[in-house]
N, CA, C and O atoms as a Maestro MAE file, in Angstrom:
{
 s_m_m2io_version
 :::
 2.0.0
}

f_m_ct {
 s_m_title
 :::
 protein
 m_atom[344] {
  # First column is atom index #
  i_m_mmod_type
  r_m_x_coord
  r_m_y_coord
  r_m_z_coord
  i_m_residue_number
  s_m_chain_name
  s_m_pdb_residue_name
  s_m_pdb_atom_name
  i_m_atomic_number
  :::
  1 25 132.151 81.081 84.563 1 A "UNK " " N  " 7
  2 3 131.332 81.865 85.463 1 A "UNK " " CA " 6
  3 2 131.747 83.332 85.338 1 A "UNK " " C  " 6
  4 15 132.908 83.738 85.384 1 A "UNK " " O  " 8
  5 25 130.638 84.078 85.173 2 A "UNK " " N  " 7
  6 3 131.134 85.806 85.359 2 A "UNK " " CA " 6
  7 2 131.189 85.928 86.087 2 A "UNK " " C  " 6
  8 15 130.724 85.240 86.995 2 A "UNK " " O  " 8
  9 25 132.050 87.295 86.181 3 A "UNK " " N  " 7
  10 3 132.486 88.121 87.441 3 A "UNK " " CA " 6
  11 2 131.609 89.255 87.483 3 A "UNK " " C  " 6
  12 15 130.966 89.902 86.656 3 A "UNK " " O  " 8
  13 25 131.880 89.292 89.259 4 A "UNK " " N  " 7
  14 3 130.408 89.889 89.975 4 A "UNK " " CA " 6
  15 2 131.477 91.715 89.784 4 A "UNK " " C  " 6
  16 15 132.623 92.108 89.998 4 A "UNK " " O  " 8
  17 25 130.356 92.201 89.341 5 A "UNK " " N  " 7
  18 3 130.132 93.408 88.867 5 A "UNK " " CA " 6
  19 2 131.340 94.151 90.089 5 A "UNK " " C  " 6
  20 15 132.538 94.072 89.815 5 A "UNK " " O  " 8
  21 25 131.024 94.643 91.020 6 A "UNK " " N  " 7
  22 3 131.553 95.026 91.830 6 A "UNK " " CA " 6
  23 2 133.149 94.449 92.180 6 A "UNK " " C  " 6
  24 15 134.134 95.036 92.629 6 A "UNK " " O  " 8
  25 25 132.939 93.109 91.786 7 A "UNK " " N  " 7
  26 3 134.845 92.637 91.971 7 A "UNK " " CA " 6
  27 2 135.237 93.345 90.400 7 A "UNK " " C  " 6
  28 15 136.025 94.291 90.420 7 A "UNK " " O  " 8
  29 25 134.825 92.999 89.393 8 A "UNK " " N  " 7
  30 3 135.324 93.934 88.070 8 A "UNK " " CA " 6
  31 2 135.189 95.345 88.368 8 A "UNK " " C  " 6
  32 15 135.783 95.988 87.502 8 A "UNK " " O  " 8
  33 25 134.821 95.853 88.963 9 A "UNK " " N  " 7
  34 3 134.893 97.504 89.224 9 A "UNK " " CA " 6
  35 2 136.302 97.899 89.952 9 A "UNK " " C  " 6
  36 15 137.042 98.796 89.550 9 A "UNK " " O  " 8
  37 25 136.532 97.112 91.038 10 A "UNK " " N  " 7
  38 3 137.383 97.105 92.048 10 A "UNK " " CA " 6
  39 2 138.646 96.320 91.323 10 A "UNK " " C  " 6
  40 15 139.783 96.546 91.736 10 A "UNK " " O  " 8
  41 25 138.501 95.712 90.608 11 A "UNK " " N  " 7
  42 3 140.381 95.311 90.409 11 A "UNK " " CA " 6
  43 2 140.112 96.424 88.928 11 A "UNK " " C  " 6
  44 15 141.009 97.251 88.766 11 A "UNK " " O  " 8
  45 25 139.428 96.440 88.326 12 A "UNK " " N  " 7
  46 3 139.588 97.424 86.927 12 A "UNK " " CA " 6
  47 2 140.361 99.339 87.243 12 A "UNK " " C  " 6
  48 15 141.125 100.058 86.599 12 A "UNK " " O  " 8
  49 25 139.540 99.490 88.689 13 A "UNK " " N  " 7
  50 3 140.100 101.017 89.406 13 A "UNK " " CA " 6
  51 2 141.379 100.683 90.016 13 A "UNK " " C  " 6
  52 15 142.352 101.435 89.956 13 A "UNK " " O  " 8
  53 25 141.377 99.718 90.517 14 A "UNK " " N  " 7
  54 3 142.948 99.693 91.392 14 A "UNK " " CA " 6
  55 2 143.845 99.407 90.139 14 A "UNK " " C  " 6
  56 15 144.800 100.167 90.300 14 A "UNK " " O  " 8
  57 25 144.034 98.737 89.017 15 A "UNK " " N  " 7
  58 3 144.716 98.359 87.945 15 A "UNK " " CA " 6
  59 2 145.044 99.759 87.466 15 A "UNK " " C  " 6
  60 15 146.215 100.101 87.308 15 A "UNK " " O  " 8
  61 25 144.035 100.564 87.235 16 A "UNK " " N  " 7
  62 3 144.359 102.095 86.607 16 A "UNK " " CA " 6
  63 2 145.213 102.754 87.582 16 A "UNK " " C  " 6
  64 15 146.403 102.973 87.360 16 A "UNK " " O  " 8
  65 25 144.455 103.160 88.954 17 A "UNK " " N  " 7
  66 3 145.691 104.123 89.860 17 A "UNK " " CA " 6
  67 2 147.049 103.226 89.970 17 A "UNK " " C  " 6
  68 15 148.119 103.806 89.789 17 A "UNK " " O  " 8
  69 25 147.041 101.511 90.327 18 A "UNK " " N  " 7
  70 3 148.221 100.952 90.008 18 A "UNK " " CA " 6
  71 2 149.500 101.585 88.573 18 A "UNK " " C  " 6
  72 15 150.708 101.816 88.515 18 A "UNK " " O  " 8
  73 25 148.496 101.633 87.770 19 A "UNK " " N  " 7
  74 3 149.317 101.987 86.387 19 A "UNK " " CA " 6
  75 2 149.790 103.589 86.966 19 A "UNK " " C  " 6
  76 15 151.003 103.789 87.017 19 A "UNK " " O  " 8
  77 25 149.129 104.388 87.272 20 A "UNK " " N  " 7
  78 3 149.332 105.788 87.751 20 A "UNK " " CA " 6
  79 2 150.589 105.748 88.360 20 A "UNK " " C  " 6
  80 15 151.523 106.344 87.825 20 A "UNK " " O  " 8
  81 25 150.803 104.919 89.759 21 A "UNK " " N  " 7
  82 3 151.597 105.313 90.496 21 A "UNK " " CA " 6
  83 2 152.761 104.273 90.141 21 A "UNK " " C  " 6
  84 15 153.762 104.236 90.857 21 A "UNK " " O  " 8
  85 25 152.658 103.614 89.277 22 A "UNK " " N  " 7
  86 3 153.633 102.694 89.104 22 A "UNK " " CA " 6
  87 2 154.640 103.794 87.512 22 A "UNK " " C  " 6
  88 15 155.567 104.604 87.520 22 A "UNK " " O  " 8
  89 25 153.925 103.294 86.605 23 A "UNK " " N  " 7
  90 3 154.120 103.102 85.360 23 A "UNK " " CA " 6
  91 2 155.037 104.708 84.911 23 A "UNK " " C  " 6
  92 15 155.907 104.797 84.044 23 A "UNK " " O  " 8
  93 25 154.406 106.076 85.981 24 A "UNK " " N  " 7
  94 3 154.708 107.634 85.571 24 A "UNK " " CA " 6
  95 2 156.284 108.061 86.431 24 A "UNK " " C  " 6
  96 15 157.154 108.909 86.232 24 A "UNK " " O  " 8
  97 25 156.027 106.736 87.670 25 A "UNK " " N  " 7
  98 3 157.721 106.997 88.609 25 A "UNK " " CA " 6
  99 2 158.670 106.583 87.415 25 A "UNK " " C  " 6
  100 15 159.572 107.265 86.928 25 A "UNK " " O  " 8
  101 25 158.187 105.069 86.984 26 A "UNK " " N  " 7
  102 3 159.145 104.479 86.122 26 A "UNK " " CA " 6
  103 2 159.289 105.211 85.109 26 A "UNK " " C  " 6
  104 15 160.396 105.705 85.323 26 A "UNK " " O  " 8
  105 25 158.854 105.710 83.947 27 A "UNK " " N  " 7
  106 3 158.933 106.406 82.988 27 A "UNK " " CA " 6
  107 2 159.769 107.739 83.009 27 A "UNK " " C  " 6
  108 15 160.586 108.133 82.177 27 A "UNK " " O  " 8
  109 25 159.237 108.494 84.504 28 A "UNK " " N  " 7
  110 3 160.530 109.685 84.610 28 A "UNK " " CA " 6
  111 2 161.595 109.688 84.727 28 A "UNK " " C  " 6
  112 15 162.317 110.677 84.603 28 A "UNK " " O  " 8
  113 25 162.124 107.986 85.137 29 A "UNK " " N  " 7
  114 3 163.626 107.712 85.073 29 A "UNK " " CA " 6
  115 2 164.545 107.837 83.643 29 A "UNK " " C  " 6
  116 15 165.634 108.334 83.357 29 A "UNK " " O  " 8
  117 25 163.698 107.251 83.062 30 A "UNK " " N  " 7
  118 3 164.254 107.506 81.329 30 A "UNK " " CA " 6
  119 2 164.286 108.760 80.615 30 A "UNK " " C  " 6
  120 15 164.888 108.873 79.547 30 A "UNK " " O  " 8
  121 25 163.669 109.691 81.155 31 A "UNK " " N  " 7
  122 3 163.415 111.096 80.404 31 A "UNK " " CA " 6
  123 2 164.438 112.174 81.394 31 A "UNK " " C  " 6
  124 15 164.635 112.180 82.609 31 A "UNK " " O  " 8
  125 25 164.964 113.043 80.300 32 A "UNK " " N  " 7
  126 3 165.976 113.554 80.789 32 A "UNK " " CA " 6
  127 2 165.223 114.920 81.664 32 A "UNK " " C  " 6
  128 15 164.857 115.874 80.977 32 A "UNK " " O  " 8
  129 25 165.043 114.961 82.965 33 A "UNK " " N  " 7
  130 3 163.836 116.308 83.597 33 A "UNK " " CA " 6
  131 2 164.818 116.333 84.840 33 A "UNK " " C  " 6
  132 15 165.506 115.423 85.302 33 A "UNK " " O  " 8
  133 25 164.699 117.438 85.175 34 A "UNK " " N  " 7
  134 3 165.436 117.807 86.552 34 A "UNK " " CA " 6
  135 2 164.018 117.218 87.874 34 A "UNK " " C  " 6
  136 15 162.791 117.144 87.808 34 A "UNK " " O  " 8
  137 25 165.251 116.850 89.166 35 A "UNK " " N  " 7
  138 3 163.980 116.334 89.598 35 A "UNK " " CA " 6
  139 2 163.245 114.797 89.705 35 A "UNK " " C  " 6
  140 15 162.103 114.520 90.073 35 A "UNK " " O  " 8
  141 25 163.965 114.215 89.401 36 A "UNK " " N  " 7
  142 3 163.648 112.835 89.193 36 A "UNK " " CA " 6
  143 2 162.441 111.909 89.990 36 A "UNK " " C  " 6
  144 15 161.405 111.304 89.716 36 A "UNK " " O  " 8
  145 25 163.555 112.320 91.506 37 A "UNK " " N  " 7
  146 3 162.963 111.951 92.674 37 A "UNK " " CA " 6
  147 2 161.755 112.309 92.907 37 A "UNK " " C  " 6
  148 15 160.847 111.568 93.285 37 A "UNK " " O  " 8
  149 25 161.702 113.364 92.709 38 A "UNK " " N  " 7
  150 3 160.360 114.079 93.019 38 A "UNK " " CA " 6
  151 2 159.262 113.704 92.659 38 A "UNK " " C  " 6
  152 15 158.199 113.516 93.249 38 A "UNK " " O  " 8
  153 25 159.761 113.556 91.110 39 A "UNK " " N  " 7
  154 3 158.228 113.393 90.146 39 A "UNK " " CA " 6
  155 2 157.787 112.309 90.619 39 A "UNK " " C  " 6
  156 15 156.593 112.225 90.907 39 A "UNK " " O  " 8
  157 25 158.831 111.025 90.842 40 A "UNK " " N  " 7
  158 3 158.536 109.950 90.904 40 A "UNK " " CA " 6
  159 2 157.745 110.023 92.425 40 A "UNK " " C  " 6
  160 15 156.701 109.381 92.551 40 A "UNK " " O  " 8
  161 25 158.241 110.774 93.504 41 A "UNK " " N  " 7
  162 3 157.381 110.388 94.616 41 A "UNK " " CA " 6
  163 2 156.134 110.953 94.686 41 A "UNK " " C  " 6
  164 15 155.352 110.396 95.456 41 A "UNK " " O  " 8
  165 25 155.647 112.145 93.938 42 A "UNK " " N  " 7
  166 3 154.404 112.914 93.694 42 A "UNK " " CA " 6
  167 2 153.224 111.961 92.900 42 A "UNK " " C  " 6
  168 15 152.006 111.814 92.994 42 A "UNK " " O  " 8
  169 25 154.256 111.441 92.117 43 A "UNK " " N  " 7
  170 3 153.672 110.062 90.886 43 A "UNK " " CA " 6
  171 2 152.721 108.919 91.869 43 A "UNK " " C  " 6
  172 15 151.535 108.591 91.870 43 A "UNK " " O  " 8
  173 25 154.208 108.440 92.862 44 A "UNK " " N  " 7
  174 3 153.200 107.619 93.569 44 A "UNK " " CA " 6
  175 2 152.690 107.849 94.420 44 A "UNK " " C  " 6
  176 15 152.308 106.830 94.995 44 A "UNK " " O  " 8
  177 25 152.432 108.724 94.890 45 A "UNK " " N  " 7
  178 3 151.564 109.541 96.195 45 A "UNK " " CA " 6
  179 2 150.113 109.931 95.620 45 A "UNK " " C  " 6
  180 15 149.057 109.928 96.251 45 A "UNK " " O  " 8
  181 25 150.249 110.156 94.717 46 A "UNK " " N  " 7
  182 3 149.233 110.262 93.973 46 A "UNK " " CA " 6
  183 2 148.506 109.750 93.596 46 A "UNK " " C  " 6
  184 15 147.346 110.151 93.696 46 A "UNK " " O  " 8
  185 25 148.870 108.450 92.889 47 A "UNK " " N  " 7
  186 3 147.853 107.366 92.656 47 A "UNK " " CA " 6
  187 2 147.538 106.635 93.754 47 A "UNK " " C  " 6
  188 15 146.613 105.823 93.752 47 A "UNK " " O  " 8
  189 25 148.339 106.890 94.841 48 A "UNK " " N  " 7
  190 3 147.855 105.956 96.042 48 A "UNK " " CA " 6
  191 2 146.998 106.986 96.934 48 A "UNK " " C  " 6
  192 15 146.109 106.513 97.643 48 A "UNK " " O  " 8
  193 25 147.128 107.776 96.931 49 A "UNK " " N  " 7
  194 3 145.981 108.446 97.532 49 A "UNK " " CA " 6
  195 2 144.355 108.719 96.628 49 A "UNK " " C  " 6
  196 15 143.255 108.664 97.176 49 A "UNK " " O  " 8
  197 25 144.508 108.903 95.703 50 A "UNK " " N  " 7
  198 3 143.332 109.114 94.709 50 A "UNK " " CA " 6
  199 2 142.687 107.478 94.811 50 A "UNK " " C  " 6
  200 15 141.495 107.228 94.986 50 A "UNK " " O  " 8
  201 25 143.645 106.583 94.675 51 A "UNK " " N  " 7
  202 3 143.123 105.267 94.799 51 A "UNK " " CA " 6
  203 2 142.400 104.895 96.404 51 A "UNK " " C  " 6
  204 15 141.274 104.400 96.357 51 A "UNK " " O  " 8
  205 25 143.024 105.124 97.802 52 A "UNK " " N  " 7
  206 3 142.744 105.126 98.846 52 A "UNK " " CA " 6
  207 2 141.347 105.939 98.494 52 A "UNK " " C  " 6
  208 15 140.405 105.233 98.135 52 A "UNK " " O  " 8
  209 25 141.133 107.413 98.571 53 A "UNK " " N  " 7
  210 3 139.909 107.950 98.565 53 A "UNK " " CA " 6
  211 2 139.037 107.100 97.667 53 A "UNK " " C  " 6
  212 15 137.949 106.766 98.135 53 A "UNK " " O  " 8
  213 25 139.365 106.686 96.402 54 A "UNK " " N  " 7
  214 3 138.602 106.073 95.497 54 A "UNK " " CA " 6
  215 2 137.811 104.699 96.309 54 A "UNK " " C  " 6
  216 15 136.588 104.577 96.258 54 A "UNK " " O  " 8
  217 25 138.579 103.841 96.949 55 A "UNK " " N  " 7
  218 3 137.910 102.899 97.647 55 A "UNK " " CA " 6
  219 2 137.641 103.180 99.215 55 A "UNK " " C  " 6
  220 15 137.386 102.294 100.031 55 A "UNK " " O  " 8
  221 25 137.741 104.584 99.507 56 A "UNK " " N  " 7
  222 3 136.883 104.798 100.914 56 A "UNK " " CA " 6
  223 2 135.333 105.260 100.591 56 A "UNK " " C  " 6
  224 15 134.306 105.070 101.242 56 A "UNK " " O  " 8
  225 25 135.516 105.825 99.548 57 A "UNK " " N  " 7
  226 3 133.960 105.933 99.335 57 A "UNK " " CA " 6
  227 2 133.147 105.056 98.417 57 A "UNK " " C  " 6
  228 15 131.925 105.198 98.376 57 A "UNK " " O  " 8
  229 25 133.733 104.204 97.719 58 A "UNK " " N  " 7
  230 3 133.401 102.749 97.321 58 A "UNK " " CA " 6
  231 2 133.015 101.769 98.508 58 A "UNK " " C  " 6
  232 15 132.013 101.055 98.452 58 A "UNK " " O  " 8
  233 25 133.700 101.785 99.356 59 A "UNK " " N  " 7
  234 3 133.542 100.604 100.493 59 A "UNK " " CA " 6
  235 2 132.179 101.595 101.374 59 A "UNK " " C  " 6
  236 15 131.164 101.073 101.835 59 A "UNK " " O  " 8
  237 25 132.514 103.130 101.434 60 A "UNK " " N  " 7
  238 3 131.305 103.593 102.586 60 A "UNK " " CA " 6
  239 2 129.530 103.355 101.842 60 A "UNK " " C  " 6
  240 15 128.500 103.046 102.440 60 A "UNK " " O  " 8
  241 25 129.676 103.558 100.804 61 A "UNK " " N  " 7
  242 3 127.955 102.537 100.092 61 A "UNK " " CA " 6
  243 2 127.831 101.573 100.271 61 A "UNK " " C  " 6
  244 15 126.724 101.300 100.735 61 A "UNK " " O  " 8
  245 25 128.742 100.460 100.072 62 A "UNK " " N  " 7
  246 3 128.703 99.183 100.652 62 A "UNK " " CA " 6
  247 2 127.420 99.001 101.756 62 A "UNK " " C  " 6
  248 15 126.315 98.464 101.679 62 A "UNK " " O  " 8
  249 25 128.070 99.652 102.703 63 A "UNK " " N  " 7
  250 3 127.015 99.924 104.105 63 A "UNK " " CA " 6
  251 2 126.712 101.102 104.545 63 A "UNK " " C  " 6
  252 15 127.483 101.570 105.384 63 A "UNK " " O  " 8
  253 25 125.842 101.706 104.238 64 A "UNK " " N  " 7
  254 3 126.221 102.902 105.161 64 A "UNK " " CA " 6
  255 2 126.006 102.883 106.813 64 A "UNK " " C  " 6
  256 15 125.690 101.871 107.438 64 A "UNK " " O  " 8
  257 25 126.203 104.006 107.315 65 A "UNK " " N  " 7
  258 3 126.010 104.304 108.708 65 A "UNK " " CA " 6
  259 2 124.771 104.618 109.288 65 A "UNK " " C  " 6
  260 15 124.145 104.331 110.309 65 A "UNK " " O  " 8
  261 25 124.593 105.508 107.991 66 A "UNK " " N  " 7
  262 3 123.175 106.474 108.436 66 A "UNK " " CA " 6
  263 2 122.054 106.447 107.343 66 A "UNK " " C  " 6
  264 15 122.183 107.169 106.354 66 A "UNK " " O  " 8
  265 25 121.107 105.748 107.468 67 A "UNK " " N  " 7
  266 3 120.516 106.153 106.563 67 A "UNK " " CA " 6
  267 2 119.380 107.332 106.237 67 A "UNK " " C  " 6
  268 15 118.947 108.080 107.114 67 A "UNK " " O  " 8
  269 25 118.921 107.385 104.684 68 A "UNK " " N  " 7
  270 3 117.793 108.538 105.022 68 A "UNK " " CA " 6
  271 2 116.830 108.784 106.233 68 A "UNK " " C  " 6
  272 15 115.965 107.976 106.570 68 A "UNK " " O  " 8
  273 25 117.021 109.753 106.735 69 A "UNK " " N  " 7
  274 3 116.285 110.500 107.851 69 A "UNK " " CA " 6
  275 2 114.926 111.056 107.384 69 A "UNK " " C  " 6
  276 15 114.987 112.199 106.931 69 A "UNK " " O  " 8
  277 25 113.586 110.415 107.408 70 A "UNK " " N  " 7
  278 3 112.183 111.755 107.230 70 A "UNK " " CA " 6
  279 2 111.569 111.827 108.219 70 A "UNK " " C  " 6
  280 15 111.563 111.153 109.249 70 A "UNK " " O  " 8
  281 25 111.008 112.715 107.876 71 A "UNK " " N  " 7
  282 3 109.820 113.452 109.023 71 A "UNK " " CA " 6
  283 2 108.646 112.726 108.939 71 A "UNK " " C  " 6
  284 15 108.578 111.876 108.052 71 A "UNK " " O  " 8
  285 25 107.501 112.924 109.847 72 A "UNK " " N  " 7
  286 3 106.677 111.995 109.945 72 A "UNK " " CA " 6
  287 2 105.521 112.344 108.674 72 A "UNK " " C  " 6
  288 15 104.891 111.383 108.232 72 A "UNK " " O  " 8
  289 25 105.251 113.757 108.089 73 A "UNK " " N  " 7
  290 3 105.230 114.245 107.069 73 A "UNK " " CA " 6
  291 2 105.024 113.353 105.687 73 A "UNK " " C  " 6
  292 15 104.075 112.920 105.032 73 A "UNK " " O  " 8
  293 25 106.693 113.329 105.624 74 A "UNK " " N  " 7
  294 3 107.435 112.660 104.548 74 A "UNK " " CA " 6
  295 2 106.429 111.349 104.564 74 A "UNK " " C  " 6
  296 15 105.531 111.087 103.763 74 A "UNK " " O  " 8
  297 25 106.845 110.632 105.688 75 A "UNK " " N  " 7
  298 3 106.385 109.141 105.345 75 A "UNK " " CA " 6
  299 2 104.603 108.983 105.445 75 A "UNK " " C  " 6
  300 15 104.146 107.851 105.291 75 A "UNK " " O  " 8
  301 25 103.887 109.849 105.637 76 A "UNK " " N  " 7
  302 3 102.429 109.679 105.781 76 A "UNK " " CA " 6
  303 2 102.391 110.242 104.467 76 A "UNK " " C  " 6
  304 15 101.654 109.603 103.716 76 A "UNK " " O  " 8
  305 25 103.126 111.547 103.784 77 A "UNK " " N  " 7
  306 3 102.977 111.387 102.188 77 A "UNK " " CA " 6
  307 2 102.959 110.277 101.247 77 A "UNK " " C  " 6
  308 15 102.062 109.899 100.493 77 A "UNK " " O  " 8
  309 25 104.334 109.757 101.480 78 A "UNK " " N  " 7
  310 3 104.957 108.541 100.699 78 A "UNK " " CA " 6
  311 2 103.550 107.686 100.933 78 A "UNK " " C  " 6
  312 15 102.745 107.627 100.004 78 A "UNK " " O  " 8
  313 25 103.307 107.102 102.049 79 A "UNK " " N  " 7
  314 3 102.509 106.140 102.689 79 A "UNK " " CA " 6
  315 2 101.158 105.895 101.129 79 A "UNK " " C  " 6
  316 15 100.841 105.038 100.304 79 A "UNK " " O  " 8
  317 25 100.704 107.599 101.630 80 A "UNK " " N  " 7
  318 3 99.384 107.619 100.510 80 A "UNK " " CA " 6
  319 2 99.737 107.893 99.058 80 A "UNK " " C  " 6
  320 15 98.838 108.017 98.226 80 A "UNK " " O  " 8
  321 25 101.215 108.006 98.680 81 A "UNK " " N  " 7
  322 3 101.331 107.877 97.235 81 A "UNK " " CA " 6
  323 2 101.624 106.756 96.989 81 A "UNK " " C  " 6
  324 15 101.202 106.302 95.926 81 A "UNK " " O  " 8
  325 25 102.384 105.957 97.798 82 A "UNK " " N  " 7
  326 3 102.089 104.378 97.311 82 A "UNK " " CA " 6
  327 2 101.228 103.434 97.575 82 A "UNK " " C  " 6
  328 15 101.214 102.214 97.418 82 A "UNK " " O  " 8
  329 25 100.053 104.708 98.278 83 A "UNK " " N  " 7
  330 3 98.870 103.402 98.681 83 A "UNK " " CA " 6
  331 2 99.254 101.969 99.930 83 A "UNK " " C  " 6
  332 15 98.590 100.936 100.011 83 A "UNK " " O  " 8
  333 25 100.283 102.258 100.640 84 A "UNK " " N  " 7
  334 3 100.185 101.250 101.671 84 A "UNK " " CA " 6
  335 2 99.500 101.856 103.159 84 A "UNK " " C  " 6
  336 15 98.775 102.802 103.466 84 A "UNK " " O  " 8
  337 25 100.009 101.009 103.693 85 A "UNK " " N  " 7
  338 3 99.654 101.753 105.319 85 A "UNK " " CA " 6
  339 2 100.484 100.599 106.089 85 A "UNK " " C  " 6
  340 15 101.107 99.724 105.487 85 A "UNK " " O  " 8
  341 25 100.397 100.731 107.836 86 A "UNK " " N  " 7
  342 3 101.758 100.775 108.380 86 A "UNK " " CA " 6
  343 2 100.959 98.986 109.025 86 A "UNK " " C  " 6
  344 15 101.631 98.224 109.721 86 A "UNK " " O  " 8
  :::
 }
 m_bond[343] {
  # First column is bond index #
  i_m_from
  i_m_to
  i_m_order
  :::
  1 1 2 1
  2 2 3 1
  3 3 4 2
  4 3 5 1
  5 5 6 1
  6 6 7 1
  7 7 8 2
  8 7 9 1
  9 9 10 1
  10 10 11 1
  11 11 12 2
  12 11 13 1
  13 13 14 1
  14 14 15 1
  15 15 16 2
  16 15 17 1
  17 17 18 1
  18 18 19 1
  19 19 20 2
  20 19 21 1
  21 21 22 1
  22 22 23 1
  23 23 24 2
  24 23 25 1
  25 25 26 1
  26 26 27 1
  27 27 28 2
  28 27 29 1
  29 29 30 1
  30 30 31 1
  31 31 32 2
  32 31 33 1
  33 33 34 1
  34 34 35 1
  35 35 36 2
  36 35 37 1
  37 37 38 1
  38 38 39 1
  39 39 40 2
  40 39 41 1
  41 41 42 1
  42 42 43 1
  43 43 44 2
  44 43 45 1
  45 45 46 1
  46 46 47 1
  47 47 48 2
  48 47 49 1
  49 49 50 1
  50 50 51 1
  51 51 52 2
  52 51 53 1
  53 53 54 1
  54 54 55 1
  55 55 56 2
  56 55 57 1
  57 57 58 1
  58 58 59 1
  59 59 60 2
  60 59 61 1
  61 61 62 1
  62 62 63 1
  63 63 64 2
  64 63 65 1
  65 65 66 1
  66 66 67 1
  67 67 68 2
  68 67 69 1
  69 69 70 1
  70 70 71 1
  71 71 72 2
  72 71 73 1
  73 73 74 1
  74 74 75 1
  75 75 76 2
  76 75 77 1
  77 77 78 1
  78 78 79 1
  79 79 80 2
  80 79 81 1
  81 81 82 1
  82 82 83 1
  83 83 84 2
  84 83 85 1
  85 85 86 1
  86 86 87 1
  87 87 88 2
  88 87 89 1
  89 89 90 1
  90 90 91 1
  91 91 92 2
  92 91 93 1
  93 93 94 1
  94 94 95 1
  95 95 96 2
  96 95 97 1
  97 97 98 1
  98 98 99 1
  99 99 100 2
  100 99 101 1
  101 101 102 1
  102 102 103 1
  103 103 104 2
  104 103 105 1
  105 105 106 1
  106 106 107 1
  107 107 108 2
  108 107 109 1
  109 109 110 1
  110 110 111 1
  111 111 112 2
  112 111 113 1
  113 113 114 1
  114 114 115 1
  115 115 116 2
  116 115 117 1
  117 117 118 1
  118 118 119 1
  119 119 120 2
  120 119 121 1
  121 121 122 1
  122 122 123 1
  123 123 124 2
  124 123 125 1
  125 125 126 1
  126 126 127 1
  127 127 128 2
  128 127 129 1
  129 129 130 1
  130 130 131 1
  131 131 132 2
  132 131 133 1
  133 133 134 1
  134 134 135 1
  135 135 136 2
  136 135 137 1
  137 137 138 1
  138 138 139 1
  139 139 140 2
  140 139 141 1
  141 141 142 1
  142 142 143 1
  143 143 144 2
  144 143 145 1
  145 145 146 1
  146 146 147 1
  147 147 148 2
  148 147 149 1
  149 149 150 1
  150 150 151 1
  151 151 152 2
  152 151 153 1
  153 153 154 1
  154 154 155 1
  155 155 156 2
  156 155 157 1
  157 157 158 1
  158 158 159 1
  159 159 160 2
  160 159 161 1
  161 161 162 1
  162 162 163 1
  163 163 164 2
  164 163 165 1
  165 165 166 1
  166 166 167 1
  167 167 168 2
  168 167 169 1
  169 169 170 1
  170 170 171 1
  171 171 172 2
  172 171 173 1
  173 173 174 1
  174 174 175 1
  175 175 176 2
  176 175 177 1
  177 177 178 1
  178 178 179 1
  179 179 180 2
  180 179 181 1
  181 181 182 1
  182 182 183 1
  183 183 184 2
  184 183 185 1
  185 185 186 1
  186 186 187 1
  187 187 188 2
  188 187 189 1
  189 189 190 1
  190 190 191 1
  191 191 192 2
  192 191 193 1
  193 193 194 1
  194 194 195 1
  195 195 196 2
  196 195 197 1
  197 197 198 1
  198 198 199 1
  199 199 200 2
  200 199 201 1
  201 201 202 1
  202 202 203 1
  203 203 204 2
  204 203 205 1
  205 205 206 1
  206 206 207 1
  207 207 208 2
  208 207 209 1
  209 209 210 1
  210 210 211 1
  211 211 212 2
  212 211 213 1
  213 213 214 1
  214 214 215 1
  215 215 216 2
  216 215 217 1
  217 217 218 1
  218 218 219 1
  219 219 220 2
  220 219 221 1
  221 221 222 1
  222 222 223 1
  223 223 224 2
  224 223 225 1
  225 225 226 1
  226 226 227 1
  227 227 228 2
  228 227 229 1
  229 229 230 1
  230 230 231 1
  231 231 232 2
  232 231 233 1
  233 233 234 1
  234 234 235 1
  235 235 236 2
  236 235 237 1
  237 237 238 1
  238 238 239 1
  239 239 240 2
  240 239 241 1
  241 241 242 1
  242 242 243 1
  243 243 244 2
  244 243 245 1
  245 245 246 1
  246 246 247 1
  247 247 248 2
  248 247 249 1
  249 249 250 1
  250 250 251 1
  251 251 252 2
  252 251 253 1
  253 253 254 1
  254 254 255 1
  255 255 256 2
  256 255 257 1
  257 257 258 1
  258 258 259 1
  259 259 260 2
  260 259 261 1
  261 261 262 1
  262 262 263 1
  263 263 264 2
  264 263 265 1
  265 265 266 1
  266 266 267 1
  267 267 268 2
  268 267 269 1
  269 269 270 1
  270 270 271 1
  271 271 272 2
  272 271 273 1
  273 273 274 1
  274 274 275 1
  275 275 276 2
  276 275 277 1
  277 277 278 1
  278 278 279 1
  279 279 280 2
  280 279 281 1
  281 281 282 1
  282 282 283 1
  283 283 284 2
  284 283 285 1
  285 285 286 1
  286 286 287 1
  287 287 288 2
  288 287 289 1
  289 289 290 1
  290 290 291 1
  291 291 292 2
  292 291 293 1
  293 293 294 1
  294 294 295 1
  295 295 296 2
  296 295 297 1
  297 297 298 1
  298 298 299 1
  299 299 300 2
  300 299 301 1
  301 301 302 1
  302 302 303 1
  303 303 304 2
  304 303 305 1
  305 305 306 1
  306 306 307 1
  307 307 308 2
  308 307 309 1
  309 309 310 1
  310 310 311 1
  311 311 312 2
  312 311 313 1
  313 313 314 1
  314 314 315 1
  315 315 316 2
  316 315 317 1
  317 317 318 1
  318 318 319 1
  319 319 320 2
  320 319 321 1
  321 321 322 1
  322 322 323 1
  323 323 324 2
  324 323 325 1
  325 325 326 1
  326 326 327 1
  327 327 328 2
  328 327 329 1
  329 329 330 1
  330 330 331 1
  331 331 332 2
  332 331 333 1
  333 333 334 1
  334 334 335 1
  335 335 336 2
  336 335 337 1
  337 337 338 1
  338 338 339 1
  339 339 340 2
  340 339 341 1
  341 341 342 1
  342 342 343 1
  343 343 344 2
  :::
 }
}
């Protein structure tokens, strides 16, 4: 069975910022840089926040709150360009 589009989107983005905030702390341990700590906590602050924003506005389409707003205008246009009525 395939996987539903949206679960492959969502573990494929979290797998990447995962690698971000994981993979760049670990790596600065081995390289000789002043600063260690740092990089490493900027490293993961980073991917966890870019990732957080990444799935707050992933999850806010999901549903939104509000949707398009028209004028009465708008929809008596629309109405007669698609030929319906109410």
């Amino acid at each position: 069975m395939a996987a539903d589009t949206g679960t492959l989107t969502v573990v494929l983005v979290t797998v990447f910022w995962a690698a971000i905030a994981i993979i760049i702390p670990v790596a600065s341990f081995f390289k000789n840089i002043p600063n260690k700590g740092v990089v490493s906590v900027v490293a993961a602050i980073t991917g966890f926040c870019c990732w957080l924003f990444w799935a707050l506005c992933y999850m806010h389409q999901m549903n939104p709150l509000i949707g398009p707003l028209l004028e009465n205008t708008t929809i008596i246009a629309l109405m007669d360009i698609w030929d319906t009525s109410v």
